[in-house]
N, C-alpha and C positions, 0 to 999 in steps of 0.2 A: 488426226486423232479425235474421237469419239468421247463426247464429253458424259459421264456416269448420272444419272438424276438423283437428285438429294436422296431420294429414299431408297433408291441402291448404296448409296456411299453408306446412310446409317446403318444399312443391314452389313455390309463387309468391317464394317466399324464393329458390330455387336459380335458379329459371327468368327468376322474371321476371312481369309482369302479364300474363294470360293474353289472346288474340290472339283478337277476335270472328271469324267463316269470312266478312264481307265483306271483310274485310282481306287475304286472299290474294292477289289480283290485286297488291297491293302490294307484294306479298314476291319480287317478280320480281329477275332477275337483268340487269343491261345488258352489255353484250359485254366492256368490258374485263374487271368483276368474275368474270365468268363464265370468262374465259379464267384467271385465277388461280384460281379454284374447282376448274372442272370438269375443265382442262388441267394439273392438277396433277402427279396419277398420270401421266398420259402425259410430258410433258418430265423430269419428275423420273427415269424409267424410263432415262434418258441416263448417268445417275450408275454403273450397273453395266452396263447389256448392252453395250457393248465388252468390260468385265470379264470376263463370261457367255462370252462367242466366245474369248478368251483362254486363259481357265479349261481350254478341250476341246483347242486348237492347242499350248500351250504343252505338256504334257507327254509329247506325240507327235513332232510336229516339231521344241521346241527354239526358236532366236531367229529363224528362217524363220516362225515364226505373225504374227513383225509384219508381216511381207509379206502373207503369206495373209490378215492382218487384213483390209486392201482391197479386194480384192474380194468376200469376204464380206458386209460393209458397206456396199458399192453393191448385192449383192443387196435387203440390207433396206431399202435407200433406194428401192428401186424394188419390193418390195413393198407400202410405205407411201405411193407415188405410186398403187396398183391402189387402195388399201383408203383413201385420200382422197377419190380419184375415186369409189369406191362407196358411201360412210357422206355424200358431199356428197350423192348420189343417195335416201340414206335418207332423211335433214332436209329433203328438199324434199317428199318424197311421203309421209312418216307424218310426223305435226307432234304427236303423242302420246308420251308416254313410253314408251320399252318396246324402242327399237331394232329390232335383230335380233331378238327377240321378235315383235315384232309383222310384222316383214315377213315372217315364217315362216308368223302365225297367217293372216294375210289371205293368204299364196301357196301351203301346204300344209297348211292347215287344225291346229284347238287341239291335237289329239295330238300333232303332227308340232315342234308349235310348244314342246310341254313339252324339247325337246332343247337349243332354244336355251335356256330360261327356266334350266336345271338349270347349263348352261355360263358364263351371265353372273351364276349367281348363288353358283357356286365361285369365279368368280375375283373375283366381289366381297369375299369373306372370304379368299380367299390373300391379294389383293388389300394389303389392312390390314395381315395381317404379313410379308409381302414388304416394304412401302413401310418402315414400323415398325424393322425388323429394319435395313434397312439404313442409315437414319436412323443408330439407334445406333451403328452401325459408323462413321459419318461422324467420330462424336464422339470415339469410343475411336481411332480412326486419327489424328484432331487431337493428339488427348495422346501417339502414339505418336512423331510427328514433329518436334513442338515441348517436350515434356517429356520425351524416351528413350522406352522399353519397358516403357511401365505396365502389365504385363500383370495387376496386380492388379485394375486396373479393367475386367476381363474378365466378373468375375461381374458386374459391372452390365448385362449386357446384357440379361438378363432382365427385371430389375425395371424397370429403365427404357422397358424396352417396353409394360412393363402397363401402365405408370404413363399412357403416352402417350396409347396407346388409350382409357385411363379418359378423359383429358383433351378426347379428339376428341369422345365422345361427349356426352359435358357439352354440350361447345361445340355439337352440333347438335341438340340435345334442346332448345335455346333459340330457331333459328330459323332459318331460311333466311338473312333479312340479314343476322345476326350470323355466322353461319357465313362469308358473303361478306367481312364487313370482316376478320374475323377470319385469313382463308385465302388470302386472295388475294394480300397483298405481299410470300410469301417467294417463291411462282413467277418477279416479275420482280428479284428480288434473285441468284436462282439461272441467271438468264437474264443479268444483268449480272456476276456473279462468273467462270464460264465466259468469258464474254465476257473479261473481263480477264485469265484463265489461257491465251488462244490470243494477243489482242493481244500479251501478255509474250513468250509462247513465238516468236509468229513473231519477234519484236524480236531476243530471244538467238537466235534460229535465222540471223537474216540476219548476224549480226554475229559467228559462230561459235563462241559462247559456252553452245549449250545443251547441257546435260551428258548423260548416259545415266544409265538407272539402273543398280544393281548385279543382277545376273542370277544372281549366284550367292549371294548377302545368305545371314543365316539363317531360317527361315520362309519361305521363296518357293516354289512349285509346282515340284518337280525338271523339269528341261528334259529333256525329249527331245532325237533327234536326227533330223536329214531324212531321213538314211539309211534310219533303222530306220521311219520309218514308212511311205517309200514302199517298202521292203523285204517288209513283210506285210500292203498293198498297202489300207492302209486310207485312204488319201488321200480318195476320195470319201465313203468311210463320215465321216470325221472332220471334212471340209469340212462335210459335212450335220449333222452333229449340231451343230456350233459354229452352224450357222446359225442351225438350229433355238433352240438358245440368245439368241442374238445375237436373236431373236421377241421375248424379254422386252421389246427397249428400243418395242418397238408397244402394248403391255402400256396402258392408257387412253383407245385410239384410238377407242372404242365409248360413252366416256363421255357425250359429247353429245350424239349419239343416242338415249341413256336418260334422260338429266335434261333432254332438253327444255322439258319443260311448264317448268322453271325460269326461259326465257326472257323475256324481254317481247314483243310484238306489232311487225311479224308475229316470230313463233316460226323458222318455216323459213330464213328471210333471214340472220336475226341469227345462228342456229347453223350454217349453210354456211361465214360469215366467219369466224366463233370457231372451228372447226374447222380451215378452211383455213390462219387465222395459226399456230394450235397444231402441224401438221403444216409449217409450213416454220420452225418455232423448232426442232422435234424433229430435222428433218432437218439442222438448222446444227449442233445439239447432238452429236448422234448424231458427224456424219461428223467433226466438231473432236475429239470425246474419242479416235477409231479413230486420226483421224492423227496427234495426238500421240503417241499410244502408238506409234505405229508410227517416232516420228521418234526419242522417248525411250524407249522400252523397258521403259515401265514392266509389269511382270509381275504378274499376283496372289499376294498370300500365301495360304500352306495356312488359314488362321483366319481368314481376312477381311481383315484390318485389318494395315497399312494399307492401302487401296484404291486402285486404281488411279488416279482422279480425285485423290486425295491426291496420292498419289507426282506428277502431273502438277503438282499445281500447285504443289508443294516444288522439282520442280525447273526449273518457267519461273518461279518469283519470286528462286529464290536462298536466303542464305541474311541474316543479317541484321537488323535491325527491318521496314525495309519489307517485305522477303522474308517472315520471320515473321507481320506485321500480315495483308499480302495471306494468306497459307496461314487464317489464323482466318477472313478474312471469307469464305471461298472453303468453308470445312469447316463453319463455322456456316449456312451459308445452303444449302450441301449436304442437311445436315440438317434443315432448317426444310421445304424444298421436297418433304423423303421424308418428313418426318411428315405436308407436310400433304397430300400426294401421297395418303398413307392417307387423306384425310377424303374424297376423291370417292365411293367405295363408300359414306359415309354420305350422300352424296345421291343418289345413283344407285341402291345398294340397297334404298330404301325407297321408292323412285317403280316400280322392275320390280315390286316383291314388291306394293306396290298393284294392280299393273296384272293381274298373271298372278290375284292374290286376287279381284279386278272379274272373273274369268272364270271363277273357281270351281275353281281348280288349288291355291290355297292358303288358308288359313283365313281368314276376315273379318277377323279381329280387325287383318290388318295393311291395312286399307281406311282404319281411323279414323284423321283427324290428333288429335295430342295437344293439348295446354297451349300450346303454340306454331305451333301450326299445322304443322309436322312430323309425319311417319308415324312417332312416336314407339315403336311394336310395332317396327315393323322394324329403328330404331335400336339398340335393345335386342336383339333380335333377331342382327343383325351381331355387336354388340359382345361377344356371350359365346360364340357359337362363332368366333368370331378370336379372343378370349384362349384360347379350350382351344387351339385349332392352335398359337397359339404357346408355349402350356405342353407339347405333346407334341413340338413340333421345336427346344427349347429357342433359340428367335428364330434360328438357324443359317438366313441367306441362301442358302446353298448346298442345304441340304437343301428350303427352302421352294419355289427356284426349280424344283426338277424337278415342282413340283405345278401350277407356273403357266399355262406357254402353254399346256396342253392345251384348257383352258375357254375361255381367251381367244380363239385361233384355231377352235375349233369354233362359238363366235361370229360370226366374218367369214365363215365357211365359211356359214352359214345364213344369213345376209346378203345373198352376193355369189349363195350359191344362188336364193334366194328373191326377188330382185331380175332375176334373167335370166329368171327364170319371170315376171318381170311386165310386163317387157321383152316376151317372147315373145308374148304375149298383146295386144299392141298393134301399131296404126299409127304412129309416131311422125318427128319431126326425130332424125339420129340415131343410130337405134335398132338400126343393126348394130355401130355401135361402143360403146354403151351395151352391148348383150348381150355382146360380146368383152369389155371391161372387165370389167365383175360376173363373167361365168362364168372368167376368169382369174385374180380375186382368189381365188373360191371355189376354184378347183382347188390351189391355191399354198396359202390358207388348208389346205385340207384335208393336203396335202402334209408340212406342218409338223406338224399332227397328229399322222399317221403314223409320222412322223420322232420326234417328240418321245414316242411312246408305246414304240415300240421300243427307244431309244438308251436313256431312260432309269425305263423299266420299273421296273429292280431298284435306282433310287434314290429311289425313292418315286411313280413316274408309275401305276404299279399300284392307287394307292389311288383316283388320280383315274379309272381304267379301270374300277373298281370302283363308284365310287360314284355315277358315269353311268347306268347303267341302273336302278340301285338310285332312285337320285333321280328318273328320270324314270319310274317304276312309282311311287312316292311320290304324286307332284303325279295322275298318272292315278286313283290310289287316292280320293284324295281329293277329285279332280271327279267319280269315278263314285258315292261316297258323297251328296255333295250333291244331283244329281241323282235318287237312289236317296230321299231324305229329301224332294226337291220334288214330285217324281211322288206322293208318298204324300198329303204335304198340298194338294197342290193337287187331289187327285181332285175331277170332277165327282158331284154330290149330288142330291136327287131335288126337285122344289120343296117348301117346306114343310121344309125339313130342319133349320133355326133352332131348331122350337118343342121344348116339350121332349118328350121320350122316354120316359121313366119316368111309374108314373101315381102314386107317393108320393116325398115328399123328405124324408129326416131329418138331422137336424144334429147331433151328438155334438161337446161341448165337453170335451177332454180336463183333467183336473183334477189337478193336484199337488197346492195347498192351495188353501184359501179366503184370496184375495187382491185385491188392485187388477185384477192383471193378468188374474187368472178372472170375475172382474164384467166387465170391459174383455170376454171373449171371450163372456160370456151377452150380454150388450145388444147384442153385434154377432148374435150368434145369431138373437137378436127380429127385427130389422131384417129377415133371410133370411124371414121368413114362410113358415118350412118346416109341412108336418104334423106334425112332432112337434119337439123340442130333449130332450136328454136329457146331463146333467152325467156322466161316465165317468170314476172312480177304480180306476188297477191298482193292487192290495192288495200291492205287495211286502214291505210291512212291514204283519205284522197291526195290530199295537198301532198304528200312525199311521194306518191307514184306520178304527181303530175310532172314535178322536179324532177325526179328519177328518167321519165322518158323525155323532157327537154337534152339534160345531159347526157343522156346517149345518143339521142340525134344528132347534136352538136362534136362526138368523140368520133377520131377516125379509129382508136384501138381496137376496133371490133368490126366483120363486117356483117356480122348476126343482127336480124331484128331484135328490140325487145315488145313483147307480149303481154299486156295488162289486161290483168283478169279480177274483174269484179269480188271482194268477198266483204258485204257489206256485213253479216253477222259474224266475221272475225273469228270466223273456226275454218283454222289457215289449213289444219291436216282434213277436216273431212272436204274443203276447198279442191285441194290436190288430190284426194282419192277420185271424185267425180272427173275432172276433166283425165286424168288417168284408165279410166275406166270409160269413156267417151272414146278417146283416142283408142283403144284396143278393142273394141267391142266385137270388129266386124271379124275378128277371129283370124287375121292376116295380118298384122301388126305387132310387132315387138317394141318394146317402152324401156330404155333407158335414162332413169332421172337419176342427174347430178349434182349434187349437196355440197356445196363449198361449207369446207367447218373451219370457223378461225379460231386459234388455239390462241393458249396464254398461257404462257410457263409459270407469272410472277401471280403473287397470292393475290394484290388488288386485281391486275387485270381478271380474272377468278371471279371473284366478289362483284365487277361490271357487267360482266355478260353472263349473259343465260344461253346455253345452246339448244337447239331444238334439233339438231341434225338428227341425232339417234332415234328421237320421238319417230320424225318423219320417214324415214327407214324403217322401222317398225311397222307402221301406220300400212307404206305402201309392198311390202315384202309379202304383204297377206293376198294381194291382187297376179293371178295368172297373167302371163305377156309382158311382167311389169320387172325389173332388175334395178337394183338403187345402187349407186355408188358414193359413198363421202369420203370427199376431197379435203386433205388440211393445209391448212395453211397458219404460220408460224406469225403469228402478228408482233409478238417480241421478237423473235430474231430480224423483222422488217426494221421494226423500230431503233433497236440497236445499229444496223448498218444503217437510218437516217443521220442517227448522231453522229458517227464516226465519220460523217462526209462520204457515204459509196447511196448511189441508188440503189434501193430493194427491188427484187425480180419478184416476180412471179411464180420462181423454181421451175 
């Protein structure tokens, strides 16, 4: 029996018994689970973008933004009827993970398609500390409302963010299922709390009891006035940019489209439905928070907190026990549904970054599932560039939002484009209003873009404008390398090209001392049935290689010479490059050098020795005729059988 290394044991400890790869088809996901998973990000996004549209109206126009709220917010209601109608179009025709991805790479081929991959894979990581970020706020606004003005518990916004994300990733470093039981019952908690902050609201609304907020408070966004904005005549500019904002609450709508393969069979069917419920929850969400606000006036504060879904639902409960009770269950589940809002980018992220990696855009390494059957690279992955973003925007919602729709909406944009181009290419049932659809999401998608790069450029959309081209030269870089690295190895050979090449082979056993481990690397020597084997001692220290060759004269275990070779300036690797390069010169010679490496299981023996093996291997791997091999050998497992009373071998 095969004994497990500590750091296997910790990971089956953390994770879990580890998941054979027939077991995958298992780890599917069924509609309802999936709608709490995958629909997370997206209905949660309800929690601020009215906020978001407010945030740009109110300090322009003043208490006319809860009017302007309205139609605003049938804009985006009826963007999100284009971009339903087009993502239900995705799930039926790509049944692959990758979304907008792949309907780029199949409609304008893999360059064209690194734009989409670059955009769904920023706002997979804003993504996190958007959802992250405002979660906390959820919490800090609860104690604002029902305990005063804790503004001490402001610095926890930080911490409490990392702490979260740490927690998301755990949770899906363990497995799809888990992830599912795990994430899916704050979505319909957050979908019932709502629900119960409009049912209240209308109640006090018909019976004239529902109050207003205070407009002038301390901390609230200073109010504009109508005058002054239609005065310098920014009315359209500012309608657009709120809207632009007001994009955020669409911000998930591509999720199931990317984590498909999550589904169970058929695939297409199940994620059409899941979609479409997700999009008429977001649409009930959405237009409930705009008109409340627009009936109570709740306004945003300068700091976040409290937020506008608070303020809502503080003043359709009242005030009171009930009132109180209702305000926790409504701020807790807020927050549940934005932390776990953040968890869809951990299933989503690691299904794209497979897909775009299966094409040769990104490195392998994120192909492999882990320990759980999870794209566990990717997870990992996510989770440390979202904790830097939100170590460098100090979790601040506001700040993080100007970084979001960009990626998001260049997303549907490649979508809605990519999808009329595939339209166009057919006969279909149809298919004129299928190409109106797609090509109007796309122009609208794109639209917001524009809108969203301009307005908020110099609040941090600059980095996103930045890091677009830079990322997608990235992923091209790194397809043209692969390629670059397959053309070499795969070159055609001449027949006959197997046998060998060289018309002598020698073997050079590199030697420290006379040991287990140097017996271990001549007997493997033997075995190579080279023309010669010859033992190789660098002399850095005179006096040990004088010792060193008395005791192997003296030893009958060997019947190899040993070879001492001068390195009096103690550069042991350019030492063995030369005489490697001596020995192979004549272009008839092949070089075998063999590197005994002695291991050490326990932490001191660790901390004692320094190995050079790999250096040296490196070192000589770069030289034609030249092939390294390192040998190990178990110095504690020697050890151990000295004490026990058995001689150690060799192996």
């Amino acid at each position: 029996m095969t004994l497990d290394r500590p750091v296997y044991r910790i990971k089956r400890r953390l994770l879990g018994k580890p998941l054979t790869t027939e077991r995958i088809s298992e780890e599917k996901l069924n509609n309802r689970t999936a709608l709490g998973v995958l629909a997370s990000d997206c209905i949660s996004s309800s929690a601020y973008g009215s906020e978001e549209m407010l945030r740009v109206l109110v300090p322009v126009v003043g208490a006319a933004a809860f009017t302007l709220l309205m139609p605003v917010t049938g804009a985006i209601l009826l963007v999100l009827l284009l971009l339903t109608l087009c993502y239900s179009d995705v799930v039926m025709i790509y049944t692959r993970a990758g979304g907008s991805y792949v309907v780029a790479r199949e409609n304008f081929g893999p360059n064209v398609a690194q734009i989409a991959a670059v955009a769904l894979l920023v706002d997979y990581i804003v993504t996190v500390a958007v959802q992250v970020s405002a979660g906390t706020n959820a919490l800090i606004s609860l104690a604002h409302l029902v305990g005063g003005n804790f503004t001490g518990l402001d610095h926890l916004q930080l911490p409490v963010s990392v702490g979260v994300i740490a927690l998301l990733a755990y949770g899906n470093l363990r497995g799809i299922r888990e992830a599912g039981r795990t994430f899916a019952l704050p979505a319909y908690l957050f979908m019932a709390a709502v629900g119960l902050v409009l049912v209240a609201a209308t109640v006090r609304g018909l019976t004239g009891e529902l109050p207003h907020a205070d407009l002038h408070a301390v901390g609230v966004v200073p109010l504009g006035t109508p005058a002054e904005g239609w005065l310098y005549g920014a009315s359209l500019f500012i309608v657009l940019r709120s809207f632009a904002n007001g994009g955020s609450s669409l911000t998930g709508l591509e999720a199931i489209s990317n984590g498909i393969s999550a589904f169970r069979e058929p695939q297409g069917r199940n994620a059409r439905r899941t979609l479409i419920a997700m999009s008429c929850v977001l649409g009930v969400l959405v237009l409930g928070v705009s008109t409340l606000a627009h009936f109570t006036h709740a306004v945003p504060y300068t700091d976040g907190t409290p937020t506008v879904i608070a303020q809502e639902a503080h003043l359709a409960f009242g005030g009171g026990p009930l009132g109180t009770a209702g305000l926790v269950f409504v701020q807790l589940a807020t927050a549940l549904v934005l932390y776990t809002g953040a968890n869809t980018p951990f299933t989503g992220f690691p299904f794209l970054a497979s897909f775009v990696a299966e094409d040769r855009f990104l490195p392998r390494q994120l192909t492999r599932r882990g320990h759980r059957l999870a794209f566990s690279n990717g997870i990992i992955a996510l989770t440390v560039v979202s904790l830097a973003l939100l170590l460098v925007t100090g979790a601040s919602v506001d700040r993080l939002v100007a970084l979001y729709a960009i990626g998001v909406f260049t997303a549907f944009t490649m979508a809605g484009a990519g999808l009329t181009a595939y339209h166009l290419r057919r006969r279909e049932r149809y298919r004129r209003l299928k190409i109106a659809v797609n090509a109007l999401a796309a122009a609208i998608s794109a639209a917001v873009v524009l809108i969203f790069a301009i307005t908020k450029f110099t609040e941090g959309a600059w980095l996103v404008v930045v890091v677009f081209p830079l990322g997608v030269w990235a992923l091209t870089r790194i397809n043209r390398e692969y390629r670059r690295e397959a053309a070499a190895l795969q070159s055609l050979q001449p027949p006959g090209a197997d046998r060998p090449r060289d018309l002598r082979h020698l073997v050079f056993v590199l030697v420290e001392t006379l040991d287990l481990a140097t017996i271990k690397a001549l007997r493997y020597a033997h075995e190579l049935r080279p023309d010669e084997i010859r033992a190789v001692h660098f002399a850095i220290d005179e006096a040990h290689g004088r010792r060193l060759a008395a005791r192997w004269e003296a030893t009958a275990a060997t019947s190899v010479s040993l070879e001492l070779v001068e390195c009096p300036d103690r550069r042991l690797r350019h030492a063995m490059k030369e005489l490697a390069t001596r020995t192979t010169q004549d272009g008839r010679t092949s070089l075998t050098v063999l590197v005994p490496r002695r291991m050490y299981t326990n932490v001191l023996g660790k901390l004692l020795h320094r190995g050079t093996g790999e250096q040296m291997a490196k070192t000589l791997s770069q030289l034609p005729h030249v092939a390294v091999t390192i040998l190990p050998f178990d110095v504690s497992r020697a050890a151990r059988a000295l004490e026990e009373g058995r001689a150690p071998q060799p192996e």
